[in-house]
C-alpha positions in Angstrom: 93.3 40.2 -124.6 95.9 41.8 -127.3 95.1 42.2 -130.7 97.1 39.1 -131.9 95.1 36.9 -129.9 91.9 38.7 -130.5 92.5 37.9 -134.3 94.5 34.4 -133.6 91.5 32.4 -132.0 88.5 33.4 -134.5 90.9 32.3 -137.1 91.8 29.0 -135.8 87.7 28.8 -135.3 87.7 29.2 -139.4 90.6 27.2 -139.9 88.4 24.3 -137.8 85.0 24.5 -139.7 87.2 24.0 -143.4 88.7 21.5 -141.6 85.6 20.0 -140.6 84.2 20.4 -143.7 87.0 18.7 -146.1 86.4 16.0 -143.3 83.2 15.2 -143.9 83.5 15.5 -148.0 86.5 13.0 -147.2 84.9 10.4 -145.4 82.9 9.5 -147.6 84.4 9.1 -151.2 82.0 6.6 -152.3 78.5 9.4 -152.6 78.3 11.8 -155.0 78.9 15.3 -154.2 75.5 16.4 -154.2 75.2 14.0 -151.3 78.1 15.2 -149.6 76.5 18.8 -149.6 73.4 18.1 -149.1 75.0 16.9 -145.4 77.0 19.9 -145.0 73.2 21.9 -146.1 71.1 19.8 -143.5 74.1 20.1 -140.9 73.8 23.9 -141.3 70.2 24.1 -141.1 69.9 21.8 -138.1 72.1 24.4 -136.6 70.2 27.4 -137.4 67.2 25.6 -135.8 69.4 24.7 -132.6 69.5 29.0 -132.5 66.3 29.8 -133.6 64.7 27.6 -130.8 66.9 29.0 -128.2 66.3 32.4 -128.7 62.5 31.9 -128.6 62.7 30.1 -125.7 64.8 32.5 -123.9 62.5 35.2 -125.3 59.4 33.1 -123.7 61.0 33.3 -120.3 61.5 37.0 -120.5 57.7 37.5 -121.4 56.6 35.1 -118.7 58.7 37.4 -116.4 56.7 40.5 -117.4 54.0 38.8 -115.7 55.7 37.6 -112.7 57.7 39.4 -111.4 57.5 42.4 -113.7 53.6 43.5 -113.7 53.1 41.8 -110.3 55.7 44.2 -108.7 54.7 47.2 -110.9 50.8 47.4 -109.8 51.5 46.3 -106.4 53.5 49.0 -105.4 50.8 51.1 -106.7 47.6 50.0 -105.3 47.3 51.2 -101.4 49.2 48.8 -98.9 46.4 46.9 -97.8 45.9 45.4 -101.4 49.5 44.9 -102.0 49.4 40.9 -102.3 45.7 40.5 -103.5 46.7 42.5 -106.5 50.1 40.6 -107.0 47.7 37.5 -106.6 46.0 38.0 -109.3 48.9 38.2 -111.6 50.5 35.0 -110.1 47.6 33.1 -110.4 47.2 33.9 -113.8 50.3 32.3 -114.7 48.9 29.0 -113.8 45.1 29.7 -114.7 45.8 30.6 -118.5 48.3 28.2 -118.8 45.5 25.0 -118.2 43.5 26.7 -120.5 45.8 26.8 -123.4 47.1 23.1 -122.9 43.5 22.2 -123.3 41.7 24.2 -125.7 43.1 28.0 -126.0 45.9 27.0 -128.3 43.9 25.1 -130.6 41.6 27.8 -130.7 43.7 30.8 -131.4 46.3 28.4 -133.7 44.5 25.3 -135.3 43.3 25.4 -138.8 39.3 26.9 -138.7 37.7 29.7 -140.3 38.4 33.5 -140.6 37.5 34.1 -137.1 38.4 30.9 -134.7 40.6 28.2 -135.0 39.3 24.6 -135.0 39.9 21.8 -131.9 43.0 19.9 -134.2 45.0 20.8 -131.8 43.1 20.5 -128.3 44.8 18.8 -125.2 47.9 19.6 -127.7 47.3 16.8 -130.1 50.6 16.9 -132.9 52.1 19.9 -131.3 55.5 18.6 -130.7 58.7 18.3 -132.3 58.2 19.2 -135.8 57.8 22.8 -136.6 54.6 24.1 -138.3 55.8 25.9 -141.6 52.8 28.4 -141.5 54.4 30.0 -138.3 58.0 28.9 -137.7 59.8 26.7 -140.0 62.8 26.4 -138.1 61.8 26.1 -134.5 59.4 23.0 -132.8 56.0 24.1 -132.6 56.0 23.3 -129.5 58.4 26.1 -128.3 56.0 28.3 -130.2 53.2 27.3 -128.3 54.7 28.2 -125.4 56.0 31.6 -126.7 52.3 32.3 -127.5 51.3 31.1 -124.3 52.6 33.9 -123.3 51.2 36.5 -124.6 47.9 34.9 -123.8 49.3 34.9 -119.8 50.3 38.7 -119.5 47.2 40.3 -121.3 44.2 39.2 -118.9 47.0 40.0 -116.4 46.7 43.6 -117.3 43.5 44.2 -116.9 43.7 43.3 -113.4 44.5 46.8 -113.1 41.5 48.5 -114.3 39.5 46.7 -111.3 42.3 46.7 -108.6 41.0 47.3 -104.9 37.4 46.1 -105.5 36.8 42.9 -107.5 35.9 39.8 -105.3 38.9 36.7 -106.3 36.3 34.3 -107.4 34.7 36.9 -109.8 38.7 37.9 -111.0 39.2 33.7 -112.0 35.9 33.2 -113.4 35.6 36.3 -115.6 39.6 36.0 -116.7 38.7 32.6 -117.6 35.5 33.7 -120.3 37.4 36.5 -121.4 40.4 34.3 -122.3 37.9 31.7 -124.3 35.7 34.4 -125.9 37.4 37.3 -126.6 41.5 36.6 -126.8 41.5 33.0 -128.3 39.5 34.4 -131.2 41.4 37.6 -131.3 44.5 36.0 -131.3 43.7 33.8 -134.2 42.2 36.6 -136.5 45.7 38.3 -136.2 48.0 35.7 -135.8 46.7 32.5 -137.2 46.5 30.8 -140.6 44.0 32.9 -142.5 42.9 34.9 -139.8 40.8 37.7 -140.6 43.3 40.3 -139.7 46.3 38.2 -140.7 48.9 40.3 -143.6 50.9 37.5 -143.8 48.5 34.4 -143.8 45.5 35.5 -146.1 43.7 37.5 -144.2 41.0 39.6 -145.5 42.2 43.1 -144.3 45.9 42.9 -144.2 46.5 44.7 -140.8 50.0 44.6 -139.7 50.3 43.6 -135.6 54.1 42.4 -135.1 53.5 41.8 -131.6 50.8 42.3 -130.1 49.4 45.8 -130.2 45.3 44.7 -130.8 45.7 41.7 -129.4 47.3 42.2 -126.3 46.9 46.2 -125.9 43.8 47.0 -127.6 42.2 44.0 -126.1 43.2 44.5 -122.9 43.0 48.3 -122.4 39.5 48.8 -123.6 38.2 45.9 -121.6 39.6 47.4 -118.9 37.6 50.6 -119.2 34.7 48.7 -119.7 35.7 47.2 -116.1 36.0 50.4 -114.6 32.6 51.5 -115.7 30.8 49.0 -114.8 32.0 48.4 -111.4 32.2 51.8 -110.3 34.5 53.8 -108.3 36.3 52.7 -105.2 34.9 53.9 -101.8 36.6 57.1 -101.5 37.3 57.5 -105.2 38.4 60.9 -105.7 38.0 62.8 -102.6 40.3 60.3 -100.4 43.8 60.0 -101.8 44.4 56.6 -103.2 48.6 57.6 -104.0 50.6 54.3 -104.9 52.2 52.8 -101.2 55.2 51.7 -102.3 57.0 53.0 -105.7 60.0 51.4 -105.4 58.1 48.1 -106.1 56.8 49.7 -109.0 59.9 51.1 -110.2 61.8 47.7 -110.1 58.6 46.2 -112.0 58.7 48.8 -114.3 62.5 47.6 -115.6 61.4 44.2 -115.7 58.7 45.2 -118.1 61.7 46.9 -120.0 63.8 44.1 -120.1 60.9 41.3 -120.7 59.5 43.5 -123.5 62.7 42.3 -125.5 61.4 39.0 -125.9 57.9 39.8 -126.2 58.8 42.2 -129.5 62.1 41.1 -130.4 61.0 37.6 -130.1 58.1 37.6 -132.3 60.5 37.4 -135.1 60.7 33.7 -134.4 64.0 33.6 -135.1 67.8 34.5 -134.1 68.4 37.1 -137.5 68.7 40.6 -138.2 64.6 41.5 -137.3 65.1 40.2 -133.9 67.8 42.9 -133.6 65.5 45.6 -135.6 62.9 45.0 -133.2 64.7 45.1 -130.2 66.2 48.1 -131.1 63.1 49.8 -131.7 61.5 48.6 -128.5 64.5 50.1 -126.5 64.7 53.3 -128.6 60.5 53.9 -128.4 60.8 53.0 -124.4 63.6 55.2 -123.7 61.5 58.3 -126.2 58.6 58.0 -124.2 60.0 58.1 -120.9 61.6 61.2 -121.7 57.9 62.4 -123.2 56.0 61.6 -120.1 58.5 63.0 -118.1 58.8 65.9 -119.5 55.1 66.8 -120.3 54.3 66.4 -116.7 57.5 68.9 -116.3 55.9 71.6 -117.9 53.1 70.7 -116.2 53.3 70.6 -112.7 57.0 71.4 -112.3 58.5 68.2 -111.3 59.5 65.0 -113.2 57.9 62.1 -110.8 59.2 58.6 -110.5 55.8 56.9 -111.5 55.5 59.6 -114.4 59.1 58.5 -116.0 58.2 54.7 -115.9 54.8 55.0 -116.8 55.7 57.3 -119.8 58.2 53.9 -120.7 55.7 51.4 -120.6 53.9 53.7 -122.7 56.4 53.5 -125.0 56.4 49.8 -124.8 53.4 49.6 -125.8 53.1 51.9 -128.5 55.7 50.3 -130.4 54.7 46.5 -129.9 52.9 46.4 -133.1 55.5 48.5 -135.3 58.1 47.1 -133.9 59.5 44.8 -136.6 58.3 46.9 -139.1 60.0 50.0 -138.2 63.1 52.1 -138.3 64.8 53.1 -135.4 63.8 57.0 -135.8 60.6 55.8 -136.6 60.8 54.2 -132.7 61.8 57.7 -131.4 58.9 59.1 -133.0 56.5 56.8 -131.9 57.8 56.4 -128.5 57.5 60.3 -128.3 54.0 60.4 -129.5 52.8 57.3 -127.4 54.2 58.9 -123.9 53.0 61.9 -124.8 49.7 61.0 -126.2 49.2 58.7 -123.0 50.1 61.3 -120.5 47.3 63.2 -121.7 44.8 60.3 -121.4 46.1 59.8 -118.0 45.9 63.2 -116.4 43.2 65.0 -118.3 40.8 62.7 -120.4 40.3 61.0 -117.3 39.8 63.8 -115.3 37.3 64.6 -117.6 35.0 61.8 -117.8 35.5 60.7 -114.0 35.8 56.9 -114.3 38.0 55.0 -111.7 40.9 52.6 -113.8 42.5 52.0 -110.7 46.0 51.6 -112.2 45.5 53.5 -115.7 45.1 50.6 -118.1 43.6 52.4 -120.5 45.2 55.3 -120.2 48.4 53.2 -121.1 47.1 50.8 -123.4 44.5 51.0 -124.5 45.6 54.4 -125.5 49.3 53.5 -126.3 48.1 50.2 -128.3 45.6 52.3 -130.2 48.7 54.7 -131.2 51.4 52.4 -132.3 48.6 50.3 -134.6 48.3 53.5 -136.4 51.4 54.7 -136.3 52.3 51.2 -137.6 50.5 52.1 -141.1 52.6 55.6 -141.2 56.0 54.2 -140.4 55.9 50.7 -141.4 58.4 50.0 -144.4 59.7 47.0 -146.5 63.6 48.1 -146.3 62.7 46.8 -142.1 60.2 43.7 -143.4 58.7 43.0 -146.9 56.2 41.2 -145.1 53.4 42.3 -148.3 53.5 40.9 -151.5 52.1 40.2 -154.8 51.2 37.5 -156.7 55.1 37.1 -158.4 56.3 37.1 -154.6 57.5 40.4 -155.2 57.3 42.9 -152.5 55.0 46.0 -151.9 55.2 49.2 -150.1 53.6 48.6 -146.6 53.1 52.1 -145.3 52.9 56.0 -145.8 56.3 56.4 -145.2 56.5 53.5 -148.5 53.6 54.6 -150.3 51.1 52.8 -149.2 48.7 55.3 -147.4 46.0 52.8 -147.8 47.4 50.7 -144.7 46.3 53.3 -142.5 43.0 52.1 -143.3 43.5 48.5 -142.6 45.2 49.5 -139.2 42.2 51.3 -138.3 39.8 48.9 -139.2 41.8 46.3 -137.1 41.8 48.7 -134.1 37.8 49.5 -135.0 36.9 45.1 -135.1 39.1 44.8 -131.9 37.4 47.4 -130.0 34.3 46.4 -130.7 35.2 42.5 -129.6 36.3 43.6 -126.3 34.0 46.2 -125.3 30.7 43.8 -126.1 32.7 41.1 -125.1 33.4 41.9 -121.7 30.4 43.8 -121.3 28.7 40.6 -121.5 30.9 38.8 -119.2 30.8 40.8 -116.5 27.2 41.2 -116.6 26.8 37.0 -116.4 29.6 36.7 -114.0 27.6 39.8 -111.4 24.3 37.6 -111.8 25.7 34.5 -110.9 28.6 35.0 -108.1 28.4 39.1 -108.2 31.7 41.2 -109.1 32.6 43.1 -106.0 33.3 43.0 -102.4 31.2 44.3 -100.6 32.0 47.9 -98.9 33.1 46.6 -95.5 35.7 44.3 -97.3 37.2 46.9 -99.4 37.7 49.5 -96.4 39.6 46.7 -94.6 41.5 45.7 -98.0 41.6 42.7 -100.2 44.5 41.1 -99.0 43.0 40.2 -95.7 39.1 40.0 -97.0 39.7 37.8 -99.7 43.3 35.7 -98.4 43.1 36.4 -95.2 46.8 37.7 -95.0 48.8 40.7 -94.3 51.6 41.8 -97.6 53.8 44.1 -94.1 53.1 41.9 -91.3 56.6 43.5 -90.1 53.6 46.5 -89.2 52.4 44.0 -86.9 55.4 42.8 -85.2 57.2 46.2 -85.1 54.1 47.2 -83.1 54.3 44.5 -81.0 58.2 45.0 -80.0 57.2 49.0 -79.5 54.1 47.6 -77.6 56.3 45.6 -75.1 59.9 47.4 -75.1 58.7 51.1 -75.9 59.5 53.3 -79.5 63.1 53.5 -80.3 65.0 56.7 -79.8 
């Protein structure tokens, strides 16, 4: 297009919104002009709703794909091939299991008016959560849309710590310990961060003003340290270390891991709830942290063993991901670098040497990742954070206050660490407790026979490469190829 157009057609789009707006002043000469503006007002703000709710629901569809296909793909092409689809299973099902939950009770209980720990049941079988937004979390999109961006969240993060557990937990024992795990640890979690005077809540009256944009106790925290829990309890795999238990197909993984890239734009970038400038602060800082981690992981393990590895480069990004979910609309984007940096780093080192250290089998390294990454950013959050990105804090006069180091408020590093202190502690004991009712009343894993032949034919009785089968067939009857 040539620069006369280029400048010809946005100005007839001007020309047409004066005109529109003399039109609508002119068609009705009879009202007085505060009625004629007060149109033109509620026209405009109808219209910044219109873009407020698409970009959340767009930004609810990207964080649904994280799950499916995104983590799916990513730990199935790193368990062994004989676990391939039981491990994508338990993602997929997930998607349908949490969502139940949440229509019935789990929204109501992380969202509903209640106390500073749990929400109440004013919003069970989604009673009044419709149309109308609720002006405590979005005032310009339905609540309904933001029930179903939080929905979300609560979808992906027992996904997770699927992980932890791969290759040895029984299906039945997967459903019914994801299920009490959703009611007792993430509802409640959710709600002390997120909902109206939740413990944890800066913005809503809670108690200790941590700061969690998106996600990084809630969803990280939560999830990574319950995982290790997981790991201890259960034990190590058969074989776990001395056989080699290397991912079986990385190109799966690899093409999960940039779906996790992609989908983590709506999961940070649309926790601003709206279509405006923080959506594009946090997006930015998710890409910059993703792409600074990478290059961390990458080039620790570099130094280290002398080669950059595939899984190391998109492990070292979801790292990154991670680390910067709860700074992320808080922070500036060299603040993202930085924390990117540290998180990769910082998780490459839990991964490869902490581990190594203590012994324990998290099959697919949630804790490593994020537990460790989500523990990082929520600090990091308290050094980094700083009003010129949000002025979420503020006084009495509505004015607004440093939020932190990097603003002057050391004292936030504090809250952040009590946050990440309260939600270790809920999901250690938590799912400590679970898994010790759910082994006593249905027992946790298969038994050794089951996991030598693999889950995905013990537990589902299927094959994830029945080519194998069919290629051996044709070799069987017609002989190898050349």
């Amino acid at each position: 297009m040539n620069p006369f157009r280029r400048a010809y057609f946005p100005g007839l789009a001007l020309l047409g919104i004066c005109a529109n707006a003399v039109a609508a002043l002119a068609q009705a000469p009879d009202q007085s002009m505060e009625d004629r503006l007060a149109k033109i007002e509620a026209a405009t703000s109808a219209a910044q709703s219109a873009g407020d709710n698409a970009w959340v629901l767009v930004c609810s569809a990207l964080v649904l794909m994280m799950t499916g296909p995104g983590l799916a793909l990513f730990y199935g092409g790193l368990v062994r091939k004989k676990n391939v689809l039981a491990t994508m299973m338990q993602s997929f099902v997930l998607m349908a299991v949490v969502t139940v939950l949440w229509a019935l009770y789990g929204y109501s209980l992380a969202f509903a008016e209640g106390n500073a720990f749990v929400g109440g049941f004013s919003y069970a079988l989604l009673r009044g959560v419709g149309a109308q937004p609720n002006g405590a979390y979005a005032a310009t999109i339905p609540q309904q849309t933001f029930m179903l961006f939080q929905l979300m969240f609560a979808i992906i993060t027992p996904a997770l710590i699927t992980g932890a557990f791969a290759e040895r937990m029984k299906f039945s024992a997967m459903l019914v310990f994801t299920i009490l795990w959703s009611t007792v640890v993430y509802f409640p979690l959710a709600h002390m961060v997120w909902g109206n005077g939740g413990f944890l809540n800066a913005a809503l009256g809670g108690v200790v003003p941590a700061l969690d944009f998106a996600g990084g106790t809630v969803v990280h925290i939560a999830s990574g340290f319950s995982a290790l829990v997981c790991a201890v309890y259960m034990g190590k795999r058969v074989g776990y270390p001395k056989t080699a238990m290397v991912p079986h197909n990385l190109v799966l993984s690899i093409i999960g891991a940039c779906m996790l890239w992609v989908g983590w734009f709506g999961f940070n970038a649309g926790s601003a709830l709206g279509a405006g400038a923080l959506a594009s602060s946090a997006f930015t800082a998710t890409h910059f942290a993703a792409a600074a981690a990478a290059l961390g992981w990458m080039g620790a393990e570099w130094l280290r063993s002398g080669k950059p590895t595939v899984l190391g480069a998109i492990s070292g990004a979801v790292c990154g991901l991670v680390g910067i979910t709860p700074a992320s609309g808080f922070v500036t984007p060299m603040a993202s670098l930085v924390i990117g940096l540290v998180a990769g780093v910082g998780c490459f080192l839990m991964v490869t040497e902490v581990k190594k250290i203590f012994g324990y089998d998290d099959s697919l390294d949630v804790f490593g990742v994020h537990g460790a990454g989500g523990t990082i950013g929520a600090i990091l959050t308290g050094v980094f954070a700083t009003r010129a990105i949000n002025p979420l804090l503020k006084d009495a006069a509505g004015n607004s206050l440093p939020m932190g180091l990097v603003d002057g408020n050391g004292g936030q590093i504090l809250n952040q660490l009590t946050a990440v202190g309260i939600t270790i502690a809920m999901a250690v004991i938590g799912s400590l407790i679970l898994l010790k009712v759910v082994d006593l009343i249905i027992g946790l894993r298969v038994t050794e026979e089951e996991e030598i032949r693999g889950l995905d034919l013990s537990q589902h009785g299927e094959d994830g490469y029945a080519l194998d089968f069919e290629l051996k067939s044709a070799e069987s009857r017609f002989g190898s190829p050349a």
